[in-house]
Backbone as JSON Lines, residues from 0, in Angstrom:
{"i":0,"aa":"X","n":[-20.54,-5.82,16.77],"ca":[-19.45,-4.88,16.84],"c":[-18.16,-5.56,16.39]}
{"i":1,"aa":"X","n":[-17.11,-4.64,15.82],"ca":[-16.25,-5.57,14.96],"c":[-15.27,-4.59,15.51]}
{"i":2,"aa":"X","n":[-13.66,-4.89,16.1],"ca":[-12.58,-4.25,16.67],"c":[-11.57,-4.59,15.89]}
{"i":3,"aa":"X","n":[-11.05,-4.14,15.28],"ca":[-9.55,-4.36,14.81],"c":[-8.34,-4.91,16.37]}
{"i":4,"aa":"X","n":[-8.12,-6.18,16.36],"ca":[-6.91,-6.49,17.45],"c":[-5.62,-6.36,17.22]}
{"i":5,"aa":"X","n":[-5.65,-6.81,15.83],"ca":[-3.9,-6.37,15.1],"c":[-3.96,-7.27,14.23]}
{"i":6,"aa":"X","n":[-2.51,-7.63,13.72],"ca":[-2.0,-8.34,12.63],"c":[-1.52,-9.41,13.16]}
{"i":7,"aa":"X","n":[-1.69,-10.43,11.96],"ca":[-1.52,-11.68,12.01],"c":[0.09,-12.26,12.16]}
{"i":8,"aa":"X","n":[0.96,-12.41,12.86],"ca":[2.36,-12.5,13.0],"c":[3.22,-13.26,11.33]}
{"i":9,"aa":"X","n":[2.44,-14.04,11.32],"ca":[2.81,-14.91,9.97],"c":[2.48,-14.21,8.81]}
{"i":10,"aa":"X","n":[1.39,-14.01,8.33],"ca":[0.88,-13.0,7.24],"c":[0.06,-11.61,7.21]}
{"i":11,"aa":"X","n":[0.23,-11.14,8.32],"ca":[0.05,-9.39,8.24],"c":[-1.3,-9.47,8.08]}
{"i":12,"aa":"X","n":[-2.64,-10.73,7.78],"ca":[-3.74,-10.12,7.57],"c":[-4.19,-9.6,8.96]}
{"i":13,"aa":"X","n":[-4.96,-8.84,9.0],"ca":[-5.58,-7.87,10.16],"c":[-6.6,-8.81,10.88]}
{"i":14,"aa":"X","n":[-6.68,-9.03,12.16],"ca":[-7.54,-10.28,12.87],"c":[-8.2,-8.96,13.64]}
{"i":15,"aa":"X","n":[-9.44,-9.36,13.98],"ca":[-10.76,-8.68,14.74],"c":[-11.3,-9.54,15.49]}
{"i":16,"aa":"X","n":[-11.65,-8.65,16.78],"ca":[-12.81,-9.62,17.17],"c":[-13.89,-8.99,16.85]}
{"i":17,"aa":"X","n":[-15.01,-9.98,16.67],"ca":[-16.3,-9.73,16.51],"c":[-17.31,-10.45,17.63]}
{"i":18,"aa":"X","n":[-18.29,-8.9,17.93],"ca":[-18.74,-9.43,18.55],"c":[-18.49,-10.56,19.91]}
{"i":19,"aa":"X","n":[-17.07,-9.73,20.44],"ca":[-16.86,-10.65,21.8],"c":[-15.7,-11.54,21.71]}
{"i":20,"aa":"X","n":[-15.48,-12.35,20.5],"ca":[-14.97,-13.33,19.81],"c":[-13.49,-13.26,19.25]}
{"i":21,"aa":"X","n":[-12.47,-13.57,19.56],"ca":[-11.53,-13.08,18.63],"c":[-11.36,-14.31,17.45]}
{"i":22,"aa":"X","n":[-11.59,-13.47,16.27],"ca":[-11.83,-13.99,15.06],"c":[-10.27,-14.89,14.53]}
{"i":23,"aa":"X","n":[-9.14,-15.37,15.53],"ca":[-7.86,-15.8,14.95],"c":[-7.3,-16.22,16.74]}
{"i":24,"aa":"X","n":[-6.62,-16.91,16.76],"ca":[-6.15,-17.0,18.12],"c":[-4.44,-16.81,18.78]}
{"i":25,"aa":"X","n":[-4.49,-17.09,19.61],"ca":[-3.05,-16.52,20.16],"c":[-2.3,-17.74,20.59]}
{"i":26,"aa":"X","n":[-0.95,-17.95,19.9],"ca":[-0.23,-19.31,19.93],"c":[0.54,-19.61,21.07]}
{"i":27,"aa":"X","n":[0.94,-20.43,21.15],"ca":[1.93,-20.81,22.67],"c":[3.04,-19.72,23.13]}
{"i":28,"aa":"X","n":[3.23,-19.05,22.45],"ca":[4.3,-17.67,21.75],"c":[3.94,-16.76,22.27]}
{"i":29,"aa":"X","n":[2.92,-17.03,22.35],"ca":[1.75,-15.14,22.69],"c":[2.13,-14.4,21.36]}
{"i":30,"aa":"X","n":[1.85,-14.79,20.35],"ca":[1.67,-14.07,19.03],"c":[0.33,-14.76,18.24]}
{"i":31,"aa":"X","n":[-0.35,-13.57,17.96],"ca":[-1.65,-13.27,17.22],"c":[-1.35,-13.86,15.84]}
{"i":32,"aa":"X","n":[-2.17,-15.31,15.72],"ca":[-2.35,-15.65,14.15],"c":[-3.63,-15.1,13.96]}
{"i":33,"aa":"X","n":[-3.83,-15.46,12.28],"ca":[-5.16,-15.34,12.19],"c":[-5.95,-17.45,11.94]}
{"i":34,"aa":"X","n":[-6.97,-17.02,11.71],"ca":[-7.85,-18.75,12.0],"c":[-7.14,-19.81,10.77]}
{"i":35,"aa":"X","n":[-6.41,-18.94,9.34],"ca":[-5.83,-19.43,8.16],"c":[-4.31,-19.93,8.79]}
{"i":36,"aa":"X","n":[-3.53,-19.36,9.27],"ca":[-2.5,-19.78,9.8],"c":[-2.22,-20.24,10.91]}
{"i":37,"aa":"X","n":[-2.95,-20.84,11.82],"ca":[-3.55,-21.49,13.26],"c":[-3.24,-22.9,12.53]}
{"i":38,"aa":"X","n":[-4.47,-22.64,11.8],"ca":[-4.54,-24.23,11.08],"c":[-3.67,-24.64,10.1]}
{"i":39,"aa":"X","n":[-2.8,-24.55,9.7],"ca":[-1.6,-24.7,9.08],"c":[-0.71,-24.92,9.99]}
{"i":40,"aa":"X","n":[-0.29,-24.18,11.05],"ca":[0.49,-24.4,11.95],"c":[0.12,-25.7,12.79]}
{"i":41,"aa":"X","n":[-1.0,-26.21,12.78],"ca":[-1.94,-27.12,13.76],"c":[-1.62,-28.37,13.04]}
{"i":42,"aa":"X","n":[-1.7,-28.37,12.03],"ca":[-0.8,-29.93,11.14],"c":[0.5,-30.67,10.68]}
Protein backbone atom coordinates (compact mmCIF):
# COMPACT_ATOMS: atom_id res chain seq x y z
CA UNK A 1 0.00 0.00 0.00
CA UNK A 2 1.47 3.33 -1.00
CA UNK A 3 -0.03 6.84 0.89
CA UNK A 4 0.87 10.08 -0.29
CA UNK A 5 2.29 12.01 3.27
CA UNK A 6 3.12 15.32 1.55
CA UNK A 7 5.88 17.30 0.13
CA UNK A 8 9.28 17.45 0.60
CA UNK A 9 10.05 21.01 2.45
CA UNK A 10 13.30 21.60 0.37
CA UNK A 11 12.16 20.34 -3.10
CA UNK A 12 8.36 19.83 -3.34
CA UNK A 13 8.97 16.13 -4.44
CA UNK A 14 5.91 14.22 -2.96
CA UNK A 15 7.23 11.59 -0.07
CA UNK A 16 4.91 8.35 0.65
CA UNK A 17 4.90 5.87 2.84
CA UNK A 18 4.95 2.53 1.63
CA UNK A 19 3.86 -0.13 3.03
CA UNK A 20 4.17 1.08 6.78
CA UNK A 21 7.47 2.89 6.00
CA UNK A 22 7.84 6.48 5.44
CA UNK A 23 9.76 6.60 2.28
CA UNK A 24 11.82 10.28 3.40
CA UNK A 25 12.13 11.34 7.04
CA UNK A 26 11.29 14.14 9.38
CA UNK A 27 14.23 16.59 10.46
CA UNK A 28 14.98 18.11 13.85
CA UNK A 29 12.46 20.97 12.52
CA UNK A 30 9.57 18.65 12.22
CA UNK A 31 9.66 19.24 8.45
CA UNK A 32 9.20 16.35 5.93
CA UNK A 33 12.33 15.82 3.59
CA UNK A 34 12.42 13.40 1.16
CA UNK A 35 15.52 10.36 1.47
CA UNK A 36 17.48 12.82 -1.58
CA UNK A 37 17.57 15.80 0.65
CA UNK A 38 18.06 14.05 4.21
CA UNK A 39 21.25 13.05 2.76
CA UNK A 40 22.53 16.18 1.54
CA UNK A 41 21.53 17.84 4.53
CA UNK A 42 23.39 14.84 6.58
CA UNK A 43 26.93 16.00 5.12
Amino acid sequence: MIELVGTCANCGKAVYCKDGFLDGVIDKNQHLLCNQCAEKESQ
